[in-house]
NUMILUM-182634 format. One line per field, with one value per residue (C-alpha): x, y, z; residue in three letters. Coordinates in steps of 0.2 Angstrom, whole numbers, plus 2048, in hexadecimal, padded with zeros to 3 digits. Last residue first. Example, Ala and Ser with C-alpha at 12.3 -4.5 7.8 and 13.67 -1.06 7.14 Angstrom:
<recs>
east <- 844|83E
north <- 7FB|7EA
up <- 824|827
res <- SER|ALA
</recs>
This chain:
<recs>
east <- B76|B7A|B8A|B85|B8D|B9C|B98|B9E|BAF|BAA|BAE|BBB|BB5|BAE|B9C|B95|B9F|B9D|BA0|BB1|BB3|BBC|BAF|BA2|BB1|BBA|BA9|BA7|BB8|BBB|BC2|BD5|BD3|BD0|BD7|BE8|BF4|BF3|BF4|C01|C0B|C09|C0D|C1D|C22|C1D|C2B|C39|C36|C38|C48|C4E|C4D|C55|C64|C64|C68|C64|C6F|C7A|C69|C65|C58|C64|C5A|C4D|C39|C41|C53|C54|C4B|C39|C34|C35|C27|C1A|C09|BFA|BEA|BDB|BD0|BC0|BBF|BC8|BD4|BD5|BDB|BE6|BF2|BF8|C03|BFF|BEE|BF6|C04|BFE|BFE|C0F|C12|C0D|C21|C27|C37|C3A|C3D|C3A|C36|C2D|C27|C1B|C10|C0F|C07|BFB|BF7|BF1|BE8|BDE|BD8|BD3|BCC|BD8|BE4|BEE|BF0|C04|C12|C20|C31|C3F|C51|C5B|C50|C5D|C6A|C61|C5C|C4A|C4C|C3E|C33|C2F|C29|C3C|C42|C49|C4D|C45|C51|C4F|C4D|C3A|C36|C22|C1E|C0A|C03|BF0|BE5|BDA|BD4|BC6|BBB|BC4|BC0|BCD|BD5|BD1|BC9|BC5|BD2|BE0|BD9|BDC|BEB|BF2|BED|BF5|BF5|C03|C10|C07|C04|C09|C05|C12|C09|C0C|BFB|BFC|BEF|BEB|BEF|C05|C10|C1D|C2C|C30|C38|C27|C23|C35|C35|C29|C2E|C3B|C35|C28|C38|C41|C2D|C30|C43|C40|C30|C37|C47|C50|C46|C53|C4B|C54|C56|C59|C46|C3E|C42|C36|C2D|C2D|C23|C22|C18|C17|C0A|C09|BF6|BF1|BE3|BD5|BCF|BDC|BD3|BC9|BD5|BE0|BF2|BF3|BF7|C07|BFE|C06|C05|C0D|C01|C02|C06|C11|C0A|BFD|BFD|BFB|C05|C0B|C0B|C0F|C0F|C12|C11|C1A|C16|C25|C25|C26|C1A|C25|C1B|C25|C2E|C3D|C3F|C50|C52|C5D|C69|C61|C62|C56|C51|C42|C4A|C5A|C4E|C4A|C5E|C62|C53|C58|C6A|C66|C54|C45|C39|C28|C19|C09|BF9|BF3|BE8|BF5|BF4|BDE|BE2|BEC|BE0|BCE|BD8|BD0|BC1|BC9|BDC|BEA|BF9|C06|C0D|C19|C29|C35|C46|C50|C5C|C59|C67|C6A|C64|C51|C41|C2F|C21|C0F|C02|BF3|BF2|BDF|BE0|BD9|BE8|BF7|BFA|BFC|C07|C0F|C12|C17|C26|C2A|C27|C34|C3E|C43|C39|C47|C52|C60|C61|C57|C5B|C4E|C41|C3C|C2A|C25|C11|C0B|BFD|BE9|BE6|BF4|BF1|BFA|BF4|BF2|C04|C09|C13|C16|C0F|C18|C10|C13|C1E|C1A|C0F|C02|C02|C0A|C09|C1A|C20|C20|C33|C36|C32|C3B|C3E|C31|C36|C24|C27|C17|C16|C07|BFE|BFE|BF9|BF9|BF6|BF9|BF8|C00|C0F|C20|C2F|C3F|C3F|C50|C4D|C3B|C40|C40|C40|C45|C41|C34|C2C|C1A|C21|C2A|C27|C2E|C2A|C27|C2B|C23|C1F|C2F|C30|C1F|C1F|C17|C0A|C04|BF6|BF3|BE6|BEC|BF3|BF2|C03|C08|C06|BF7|BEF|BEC|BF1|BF1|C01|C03|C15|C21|C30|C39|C2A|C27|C3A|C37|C23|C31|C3C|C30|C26|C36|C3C|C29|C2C|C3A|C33|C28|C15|C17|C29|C35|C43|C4B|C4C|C5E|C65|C64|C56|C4E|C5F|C67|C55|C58|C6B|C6A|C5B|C65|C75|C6B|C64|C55|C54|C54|C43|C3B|C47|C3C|C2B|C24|C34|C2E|C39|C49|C4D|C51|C60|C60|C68|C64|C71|C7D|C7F|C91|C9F|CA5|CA7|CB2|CBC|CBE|CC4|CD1|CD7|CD9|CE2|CED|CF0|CF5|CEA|CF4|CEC|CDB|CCD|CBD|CAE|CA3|C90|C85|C76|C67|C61|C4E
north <- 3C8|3B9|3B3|3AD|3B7|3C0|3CF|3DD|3E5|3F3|404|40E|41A|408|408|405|40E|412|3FE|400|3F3|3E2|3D5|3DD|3E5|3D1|3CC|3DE|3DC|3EC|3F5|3F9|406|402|40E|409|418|41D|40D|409|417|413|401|407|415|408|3FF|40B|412|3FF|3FC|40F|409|3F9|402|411|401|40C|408|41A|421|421|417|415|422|413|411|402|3FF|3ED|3EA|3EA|3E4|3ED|3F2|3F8|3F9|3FA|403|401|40F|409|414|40A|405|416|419|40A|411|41B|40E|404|3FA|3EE|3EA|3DA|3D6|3D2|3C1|3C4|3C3|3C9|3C3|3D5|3D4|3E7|3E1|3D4|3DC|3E5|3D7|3D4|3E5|3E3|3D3|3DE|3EA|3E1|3D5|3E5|3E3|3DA|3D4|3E3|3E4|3E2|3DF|3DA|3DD|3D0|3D2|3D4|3CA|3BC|3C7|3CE|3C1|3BD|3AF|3B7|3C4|3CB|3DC|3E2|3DC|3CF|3D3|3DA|3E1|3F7|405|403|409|40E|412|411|40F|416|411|417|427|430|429|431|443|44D|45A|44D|451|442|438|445|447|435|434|442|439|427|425|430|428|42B|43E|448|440|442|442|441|443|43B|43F|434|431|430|43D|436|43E|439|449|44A|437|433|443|43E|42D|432|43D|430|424|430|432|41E|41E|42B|423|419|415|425|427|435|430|43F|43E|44E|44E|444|44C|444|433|435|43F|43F|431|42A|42A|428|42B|426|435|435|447|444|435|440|44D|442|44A|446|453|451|456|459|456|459|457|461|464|471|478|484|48B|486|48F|485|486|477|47C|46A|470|461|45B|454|448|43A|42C|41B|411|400|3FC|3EF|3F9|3FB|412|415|417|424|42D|433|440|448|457|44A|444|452|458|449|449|45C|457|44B|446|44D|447|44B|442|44B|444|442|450|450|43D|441|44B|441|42F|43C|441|452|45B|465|468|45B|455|45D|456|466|464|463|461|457|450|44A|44A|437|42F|42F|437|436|440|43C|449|44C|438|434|420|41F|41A|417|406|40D|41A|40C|400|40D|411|401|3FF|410|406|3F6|3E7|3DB|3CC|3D5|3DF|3EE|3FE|405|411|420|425|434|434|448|442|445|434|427|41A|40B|3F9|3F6|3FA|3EB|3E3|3EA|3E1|3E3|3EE|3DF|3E5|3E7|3DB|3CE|3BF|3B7|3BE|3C5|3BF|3CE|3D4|3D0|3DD|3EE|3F2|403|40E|419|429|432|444|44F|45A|467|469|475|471|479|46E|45D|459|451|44A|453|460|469|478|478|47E|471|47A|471|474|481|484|47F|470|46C|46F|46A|473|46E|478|483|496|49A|48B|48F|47E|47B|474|46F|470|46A|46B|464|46F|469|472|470|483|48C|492|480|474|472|473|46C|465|46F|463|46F|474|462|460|472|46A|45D|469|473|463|45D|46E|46F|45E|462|474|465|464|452|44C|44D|446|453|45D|462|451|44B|43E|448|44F|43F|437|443|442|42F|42E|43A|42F|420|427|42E|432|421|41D|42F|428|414|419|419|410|3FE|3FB|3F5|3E7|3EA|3E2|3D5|3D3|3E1|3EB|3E8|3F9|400|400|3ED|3F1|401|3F5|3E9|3F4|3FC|3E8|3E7|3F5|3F1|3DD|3E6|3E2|3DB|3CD|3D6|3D4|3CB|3D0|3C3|3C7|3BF|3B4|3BB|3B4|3AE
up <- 4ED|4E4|4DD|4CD|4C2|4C9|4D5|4CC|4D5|4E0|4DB|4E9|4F7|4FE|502|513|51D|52F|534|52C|51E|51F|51E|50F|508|504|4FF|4F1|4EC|4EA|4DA|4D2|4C4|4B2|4A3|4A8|4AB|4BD|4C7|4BA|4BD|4D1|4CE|4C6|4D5|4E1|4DA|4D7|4EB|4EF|4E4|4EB|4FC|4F6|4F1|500|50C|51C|52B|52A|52B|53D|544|555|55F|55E|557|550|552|553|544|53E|52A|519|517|506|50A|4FC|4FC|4F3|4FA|505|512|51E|511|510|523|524|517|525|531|53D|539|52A|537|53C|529|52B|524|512|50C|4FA|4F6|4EB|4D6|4D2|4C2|4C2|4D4|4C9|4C5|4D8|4DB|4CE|4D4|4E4|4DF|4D4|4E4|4ED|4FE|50A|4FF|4FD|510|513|505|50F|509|506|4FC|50B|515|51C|520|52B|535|53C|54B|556|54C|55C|562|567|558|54E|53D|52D|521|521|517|511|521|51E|50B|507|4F6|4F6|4E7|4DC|4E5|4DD|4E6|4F6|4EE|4EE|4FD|509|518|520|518|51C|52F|530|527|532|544|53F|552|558|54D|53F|545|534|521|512|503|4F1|4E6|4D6|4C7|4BC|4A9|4AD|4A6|498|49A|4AB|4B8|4C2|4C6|4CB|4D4|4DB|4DF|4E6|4F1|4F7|4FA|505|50F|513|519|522|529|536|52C|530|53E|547|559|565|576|582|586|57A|567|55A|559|547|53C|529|525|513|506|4F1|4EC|4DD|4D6|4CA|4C3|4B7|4AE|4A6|49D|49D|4A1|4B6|4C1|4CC|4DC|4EB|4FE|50F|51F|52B|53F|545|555|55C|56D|57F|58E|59D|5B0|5BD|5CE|5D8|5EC|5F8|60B|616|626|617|616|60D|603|5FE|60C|608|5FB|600|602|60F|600|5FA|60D|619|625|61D|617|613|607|5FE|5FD|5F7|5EB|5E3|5E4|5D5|5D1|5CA|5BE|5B9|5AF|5B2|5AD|59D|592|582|582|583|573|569|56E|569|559|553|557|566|563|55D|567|570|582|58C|591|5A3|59F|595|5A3|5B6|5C3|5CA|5D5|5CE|5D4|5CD|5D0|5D4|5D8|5E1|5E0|5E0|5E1|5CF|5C7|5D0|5CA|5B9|5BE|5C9|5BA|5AD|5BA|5B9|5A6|5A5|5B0|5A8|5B1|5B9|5B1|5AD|5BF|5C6|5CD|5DA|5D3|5DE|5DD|5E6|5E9|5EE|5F8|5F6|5F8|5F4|602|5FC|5FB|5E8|5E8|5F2|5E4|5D4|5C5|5B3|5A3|596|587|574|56B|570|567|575|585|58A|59D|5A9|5AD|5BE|5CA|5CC|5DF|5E1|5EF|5EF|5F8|602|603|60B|5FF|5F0|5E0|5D2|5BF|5AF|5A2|599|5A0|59C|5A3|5AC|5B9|5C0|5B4|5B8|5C9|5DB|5EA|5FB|60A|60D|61F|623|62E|621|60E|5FE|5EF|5DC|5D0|5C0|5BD|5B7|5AC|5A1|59A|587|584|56E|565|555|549|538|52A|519|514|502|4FF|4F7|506|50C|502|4F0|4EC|4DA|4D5|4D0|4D2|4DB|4E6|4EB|4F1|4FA|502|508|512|518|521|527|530|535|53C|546|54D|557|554|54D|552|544|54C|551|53F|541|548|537|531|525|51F|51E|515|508|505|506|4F9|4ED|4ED|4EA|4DA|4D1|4C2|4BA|4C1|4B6|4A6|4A8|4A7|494|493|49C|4AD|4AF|4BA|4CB|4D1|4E2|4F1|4FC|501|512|51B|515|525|521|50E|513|51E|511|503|50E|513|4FF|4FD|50C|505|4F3|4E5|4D6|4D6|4D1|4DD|4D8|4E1|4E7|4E6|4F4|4F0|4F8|508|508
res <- UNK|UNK|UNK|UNK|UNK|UNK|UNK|UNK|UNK|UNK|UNK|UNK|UNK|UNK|UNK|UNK|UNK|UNK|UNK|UNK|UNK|UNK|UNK|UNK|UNK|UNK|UNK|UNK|UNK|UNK|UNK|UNK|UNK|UNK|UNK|UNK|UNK|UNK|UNK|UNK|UNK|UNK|UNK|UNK|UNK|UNK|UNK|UNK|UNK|UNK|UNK|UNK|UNK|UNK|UNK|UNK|UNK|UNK|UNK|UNK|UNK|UNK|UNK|UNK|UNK|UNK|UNK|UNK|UNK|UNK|UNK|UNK|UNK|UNK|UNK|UNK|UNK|UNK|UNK|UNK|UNK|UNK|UNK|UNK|UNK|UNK|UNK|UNK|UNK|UNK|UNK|UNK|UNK|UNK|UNK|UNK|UNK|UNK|UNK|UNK|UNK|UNK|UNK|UNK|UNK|UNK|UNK|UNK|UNK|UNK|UNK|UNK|UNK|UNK|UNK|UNK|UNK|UNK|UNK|UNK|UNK|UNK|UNK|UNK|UNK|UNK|UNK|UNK|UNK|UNK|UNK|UNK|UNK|UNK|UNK|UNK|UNK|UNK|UNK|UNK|UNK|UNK|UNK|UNK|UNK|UNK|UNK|UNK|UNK|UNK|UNK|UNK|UNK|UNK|UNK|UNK|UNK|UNK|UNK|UNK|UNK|UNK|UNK|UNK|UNK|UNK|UNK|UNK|UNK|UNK|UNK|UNK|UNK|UNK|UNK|UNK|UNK|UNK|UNK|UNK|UNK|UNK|UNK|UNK|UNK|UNK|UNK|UNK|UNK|UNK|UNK|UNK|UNK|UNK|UNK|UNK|UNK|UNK|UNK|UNK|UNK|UNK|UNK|UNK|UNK|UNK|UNK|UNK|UNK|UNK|UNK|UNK|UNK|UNK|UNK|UNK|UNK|UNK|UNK|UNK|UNK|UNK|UNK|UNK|UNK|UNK|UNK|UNK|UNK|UNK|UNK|UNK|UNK|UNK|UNK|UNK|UNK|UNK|UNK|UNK|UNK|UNK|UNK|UNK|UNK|UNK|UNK|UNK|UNK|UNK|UNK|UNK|UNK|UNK|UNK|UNK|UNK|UNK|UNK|UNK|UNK|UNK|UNK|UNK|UNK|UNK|UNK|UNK|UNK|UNK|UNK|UNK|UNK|UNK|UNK|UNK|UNK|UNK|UNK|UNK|UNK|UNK|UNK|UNK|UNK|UNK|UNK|UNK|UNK|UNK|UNK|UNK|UNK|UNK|UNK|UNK|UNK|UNK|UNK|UNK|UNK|UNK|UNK|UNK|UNK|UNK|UNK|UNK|UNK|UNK|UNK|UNK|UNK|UNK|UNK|UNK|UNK|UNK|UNK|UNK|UNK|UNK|UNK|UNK|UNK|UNK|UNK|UNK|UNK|UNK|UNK|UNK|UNK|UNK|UNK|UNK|UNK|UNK|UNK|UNK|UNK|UNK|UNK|UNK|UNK|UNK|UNK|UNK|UNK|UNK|UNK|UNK|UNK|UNK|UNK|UNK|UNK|UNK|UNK|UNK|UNK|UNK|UNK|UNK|UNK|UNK|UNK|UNK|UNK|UNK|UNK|UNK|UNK|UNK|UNK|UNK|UNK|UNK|UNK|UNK|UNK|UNK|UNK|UNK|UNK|UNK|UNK|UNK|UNK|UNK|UNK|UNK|UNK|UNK|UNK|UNK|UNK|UNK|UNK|UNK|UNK|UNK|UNK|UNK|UNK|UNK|UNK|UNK|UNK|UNK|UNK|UNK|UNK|UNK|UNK|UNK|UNK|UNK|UNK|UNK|UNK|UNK|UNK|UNK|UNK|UNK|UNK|UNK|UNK|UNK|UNK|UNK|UNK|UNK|UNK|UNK|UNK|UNK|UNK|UNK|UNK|UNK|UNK|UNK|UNK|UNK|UNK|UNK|UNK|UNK|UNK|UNK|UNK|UNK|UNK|UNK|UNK|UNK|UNK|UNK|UNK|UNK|UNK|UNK|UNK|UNK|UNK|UNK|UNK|UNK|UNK|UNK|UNK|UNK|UNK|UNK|UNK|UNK|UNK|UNK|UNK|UNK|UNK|UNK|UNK|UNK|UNK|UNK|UNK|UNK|UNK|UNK|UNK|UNK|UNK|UNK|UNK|UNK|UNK|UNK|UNK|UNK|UNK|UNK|UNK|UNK|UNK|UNK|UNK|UNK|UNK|UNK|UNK|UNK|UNK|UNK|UNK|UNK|UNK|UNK|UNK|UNK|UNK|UNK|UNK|UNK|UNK|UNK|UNK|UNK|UNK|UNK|UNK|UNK|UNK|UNK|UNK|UNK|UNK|UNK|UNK|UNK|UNK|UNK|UNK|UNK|UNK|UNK|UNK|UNK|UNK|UNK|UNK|UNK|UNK|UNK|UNK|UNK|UNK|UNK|UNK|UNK
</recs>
């Protein structure tokens, strides 16, 4: 629903140029959401007021800033995040707990990196060597040590039409290329060059995606790719986590080769073999070239930066205490990619700037709440939701003792159409909206509290994206049967984009949201009862290893049987 815009009067006596000045500044400031909070009760309200718009944008500016990279698990970026929180908990002297007494709960990570003078390809003749490709002139990413060798065929690949989207699926469809089923790719070095494609064509990383794919099980010694033009980012290593962890982080840190070279390095490669680039049609699609190749790839394996940032603000009942309300974020992004780097201000800057506030929110307020909070800021979402997973496996408090886990993913944002869908979503029109996703899956209580709260946050709550229930960290205790709640603002055009930078936060309803979880949270951890599972919603939606839920079930009400 679109909130009613506020109109400013101006006094007469406001020049045309003063007013014009007041314009433009207006035009530059991300729109706000449409509606004021209303003040929450006093046993709660001086911790809310001390936290302001200002501070969230000069948080979430330094998350998001080019110095942290991105914040891509096992990257010097996320160490530079995870610091940086573990200092806001610090200054609010909160409870570390983690590993050696700091706020780390270290994850196992492993990460490759490239040993460049070790690393090329070469081109042969006739026995006699060509052209010699170094590290330096390589782009892409690879995974271990490898050597291989064999004759050279290249690929000249005319993108296809872009494949038709099945509906209900999300994402992109992987498009079809033509004759590759056909070609002999046994023990050869395979060079795939990409022709340019119009409007209406397959874009190339889903071409390239397409021959990988297609490529599969034919026994390429190696396939490379060439461009036109030179390459940039150079050739890096794939982290993920070590033996025992994450079977999907580990096996992407296992994948094949993924190497790019282009520039003088393919003139020079293709006049070798007595051609052009602009011999090159695609009116052949495999193409054997009088020339065979040598891929040396070395690297050096070591630990990364991968951890999980918690706190505890301990609770002041000596009974209730030893129960905890979790308040969650991801720190990661999608980090530094070659020369590219994804600031995710809103994916999950925005999110881990509301956990600080409400921390601080928590930690500042006279009245201390009966429960204990844990603040957490979880590694590897964006790698398959790896930190939660190892957080819920070995979490530092018992998960009965959980009441409930309150989960901030892009809170900074109005829902529009995107790359995934949500076809004819303005803007404008979700100023004031956020989706609450997954509080009615197994705890009722949970939920109502949720909504008895928006009184006073006052949101247009939407239920419509329960799709996402499964893609951010919350989902690991609801899988283990911990009340948990999601807080989203919605997709937008710049999701999982360079272009999720901050100056397209609106910091006022970050703050609502932040405000809001903050008084469900005080509840959560102040009424003598805590939320429990509705014993039929548990019985459809738990995990097939858990029989009980970490939390109480609700009693069955009388006459129901069983």
């Amino acid at each position: 629903m679109q909130a009613p815009h506020s109109r400013t009067a101006f006094p007469v006596s406001v020049s045309l140029r003063a007013l014009a000045a007041l314009l433009a500044a207006a035009i530059q400031l991300p729109a706000q959401s449409g509606a004021a909070a209303k003040p929450l009760p006093p046993d709660r309200a001086k911790g809310a007021g001390t936290v302001d718009e200002a501070q969230c944008r000069e948080w979430l500016g330094v998350l998001a800033s080019p110095e942290f990279e991105g914040r891509g698990t096992g990257q010097e970026g996320f160490q530079k995040a995870a610091d940086y929180v573990a200092a806001h908990f610090a200054a609010l002297k909160l409870e570390a707990r983690g590993d050696g007494g700091t706020y780390f709960q270290r994850v196992p990570w492993k990460a490759t990196k490239v040993v460049a003078d070790k690393t090329s390809v070469t081109f042969t003749k006739d026995g006699t060597e060509v052209v010699r490709i170094p590290a330096a002139n390589l782009a892409g990413t690879v995974s271990n040590t490898m050597s291989a060798a064999g004759d050279v065929v290249l690929l000249v690949v005319t993108p296809p039409p872009k494949a038709p989207r099945t509906e209900g699926r999300r994402g992109f469809e992987v498009p079809t290329i033509a004759g590759l089923e056909a070609v002999d790719a046994t023990d050869k070095i395979v060079v795939v060059f990409v022709l340019e494609g119009d409007d209406s064509s397959a874009t190339t990383p889903m071409v390239r995606l397409a021959v990988q794919q297609g490529l599969q099980g034919k026994s390429a010694a190696a396939v490379l790719f060439a461009q036109t033009d030179a390459v940039q980012g150079g050739l890096r290593g794939r982290s993920g986590m070590g033996r025992g962890g994450n079977p999907a982080a580990a096996g992407a840190r296992r994948a094949p080769v993924d190497a790019t070279f282009g520039g003088n390095d393919l003139k020079m490669v293709l006049a070798a073999a007595g051609k052009s680039a602009a011999q090159l049609d695609g009116k052949t699609l495999a193409i054997p070239l009088p020339l065979a190749a040598k891929v040396e790839i070395a690297t050096d394996e070591g630990d990364a930066p991968a951890m999980n940032v918690f706190a505890v603000l301990p609770g002041s009942d000596p009974k209730l205490k030893d129960e905890y309300v979790v308040i969650g974020s991801h720190l990661d992004h999608l980090g530094k990619r070659g020369d590219r780097i994804h600031p995710g201000a809103d994916d999950d800057g925005s999110g881990t700037t509301g956990v600080m506030a409400v921390a601080k929110m928590f930690a500042t307020n006279p009245t201390p709440p009966k429960r204990s909070i844990l603040f957490v800021c979880f590694c590897g979402e964006e790698v398959g939701l790896v930190g939660s997973g190892y957080f819920a496996k070995n979490c530092p408090v018992p998960l009965s003792s959980i009441v409930g886990e309150l989960q901030m993913d892009m809170i900074g944002r109005d829902e529009e159409e995107s790359a995934e869908g949500n076809k004819g979503e303005k803007a404008e029109d979700n100023r004031n909206s956020v989706h609450l996703v997954g509080t009615q899956k197994i705890s009722p209580a949970l939920h109502e509290l949720c909504l008895a709260k928006n009184a006073a946050a006052g949101f247009d709550i939407e239920y419509d994206e329960e799709r996402m229930f499964g893609r951010s960290d919350h989902a690991n205790f609801a899988r283990m049967g911990v009340p948990i709640a999601f807080f989203f603002t919605g997709l937008h055009r710049d999701y999982h984009q360079p272009s999720d930078t901050p100056d397209k936060i609106h910091y006022a309803k970050l703050l609502r949201v932040a405000r809001w979880v903050y008084d469900i949270a005080f509840d959560l951890a102040t009424n003598p009862d805590r939320p429990h599972v509705d014993p039929a919603a548990w019985a459809k939606y738990r995990d097939k290893a858990t029989e009980q839920p970490a939390a109480p079930l609700a009693p069955k009400a009388a006459g129901s049987g069983g």
